[in-house]
N, C-alpha and C positions, 0 to 999 in steps of 0.2 A: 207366266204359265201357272194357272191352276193346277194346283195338284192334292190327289184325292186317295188316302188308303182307307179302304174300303172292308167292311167284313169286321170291325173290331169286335170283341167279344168282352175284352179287360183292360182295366184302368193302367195296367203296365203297358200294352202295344197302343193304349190310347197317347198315354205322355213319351211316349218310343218317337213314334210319328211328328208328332206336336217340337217334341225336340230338335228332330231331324227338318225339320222344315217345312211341313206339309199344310196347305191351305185351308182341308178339309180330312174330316173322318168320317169314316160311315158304318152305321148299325142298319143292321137285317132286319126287319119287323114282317121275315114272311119265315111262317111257324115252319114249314116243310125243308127249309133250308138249317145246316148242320153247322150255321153262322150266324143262327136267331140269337136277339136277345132278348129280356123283358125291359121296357121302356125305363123303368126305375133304376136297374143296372147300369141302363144307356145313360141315364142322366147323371151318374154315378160318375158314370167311366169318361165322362165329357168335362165334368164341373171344372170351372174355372180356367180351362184349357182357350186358346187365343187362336183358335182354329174356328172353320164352320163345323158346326153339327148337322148331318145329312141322313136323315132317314129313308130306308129303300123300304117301298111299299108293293104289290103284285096285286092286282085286278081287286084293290079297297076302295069301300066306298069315301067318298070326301070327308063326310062326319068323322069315319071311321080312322082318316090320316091327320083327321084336324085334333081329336083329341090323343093320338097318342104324339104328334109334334108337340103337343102341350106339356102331356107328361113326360116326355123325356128329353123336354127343353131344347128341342130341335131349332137350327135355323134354315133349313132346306126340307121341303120334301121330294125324292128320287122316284118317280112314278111310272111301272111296268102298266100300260092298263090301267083298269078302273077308272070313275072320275075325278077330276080335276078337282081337288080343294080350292077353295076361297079363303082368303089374309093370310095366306103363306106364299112364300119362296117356293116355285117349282121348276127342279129341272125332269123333265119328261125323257124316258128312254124308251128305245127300241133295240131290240135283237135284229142284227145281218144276218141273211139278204133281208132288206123289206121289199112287200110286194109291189110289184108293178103299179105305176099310177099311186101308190100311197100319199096323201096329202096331208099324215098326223105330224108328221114333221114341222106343219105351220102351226101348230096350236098357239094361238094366241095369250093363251095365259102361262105362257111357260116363261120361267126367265134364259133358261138352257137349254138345250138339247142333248144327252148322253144315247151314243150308239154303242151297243155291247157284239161280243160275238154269237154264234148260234148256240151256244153254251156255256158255261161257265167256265173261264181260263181257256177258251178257246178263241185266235185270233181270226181275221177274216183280213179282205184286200183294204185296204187301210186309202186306197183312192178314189174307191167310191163315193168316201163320206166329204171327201172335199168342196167344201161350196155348199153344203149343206143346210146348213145352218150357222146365223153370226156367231152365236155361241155355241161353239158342237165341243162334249167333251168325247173322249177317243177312252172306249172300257174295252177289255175280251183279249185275254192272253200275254199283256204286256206288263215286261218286268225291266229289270234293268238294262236289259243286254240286246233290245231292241227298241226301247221307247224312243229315242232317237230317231228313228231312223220312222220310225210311228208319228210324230211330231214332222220330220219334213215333209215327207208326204202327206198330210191329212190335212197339216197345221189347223189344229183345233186351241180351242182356248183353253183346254185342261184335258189332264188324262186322269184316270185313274183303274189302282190294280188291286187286286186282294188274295185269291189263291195261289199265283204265283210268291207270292210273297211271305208263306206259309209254313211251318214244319209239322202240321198239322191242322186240320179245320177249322178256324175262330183262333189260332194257336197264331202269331205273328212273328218273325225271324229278324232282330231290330237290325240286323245288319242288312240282311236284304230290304227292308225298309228304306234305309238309308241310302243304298246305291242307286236302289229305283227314282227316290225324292232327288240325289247327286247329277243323275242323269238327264232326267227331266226338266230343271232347270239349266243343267248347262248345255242342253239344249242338240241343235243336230249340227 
């Protein structure tokens, strides 16, 4: 099981995570969000850590996702929108519901799929996404105390959480960290 904490802000909930087990981290690189960072931070707060580096990008252009995966030594980019970079790792997400007849789901240049909920920390029916895609990761409200049970249902290849996981915004709580990463491997 992939597992993804998402929203880092600092080099302490980077190696928290990294500790605790987690497959991947992720930094914000959308300015409006209270979970942004600056690329150089990001590269900062990643260096030498034995995790993926996952960058969440919102309606950017390709150029625009390719050189900050550069500068902040990305190995993923996480894509709301916008287009499709080229010679990187993408997993493509979407916000539940998606609309009827939607076909972004097959993007071909994706290596994953991440479906979130209709907001941030907000869950949705966790069965819809089932069959989805080969590699669908499961985002949108889940923490420790229900990833489980997110995982039987959906079985996705990875999940990942961020504000649930919080004591404040970009602020990460290494215990809740830890139960979410506990849970998620040991699975439903």
């Amino acid at each position: 099981m992939m597992v993804k904490i998402c929203g880092i802000t600092r080099r302490e909930d980077a190696l928290a995570a990294a500790e605790a087990g987690a497959s991947a981290i992720g930094f914000i690189f959308y300015r409006p969000s209270p979970r942004y960072i600056e690329p150089s931070n990001a590269a900062q707060a990643g260096e030498g850590l034995d995790v993926w580096k996952v960058g969440v990008f919102v309606d950017e252009t390709a150029a625009s996702v390719e050189a900050v995966v550069r500068a902040a030594r990305l190995d993923v980019a996480q894509v709301y929108g916008g287009e499709t970079p080229r010679d990187v790792r993408v997993w493509r997400a979407f916000r539940m519901p998606l609309p009827p007849g939607d076909s972004a789901l097959n993007d071909a240049d994706a290596e994953a799929v991440l479906l979130d909920g209709p907001a941030n920390g907000i869950s949705f029916d966790w069965a819809l996404t089932r069959g989805t895609a080969p590699k669908l990761i499961l985002a949108g409200g889940l923490g420790a105390s229900n990833v489980a049970a997110a995982i039987r249902i959906a079985r996705p290849w990875g999940v990942d959480a961020s504000s649930s996981l919080e004591t404040a915004p970009g602020i990460k709580d290494h215990e809740k960290v830890r139960a979410f990463i506990r849970a998620a491997r040991e699975g439903p």
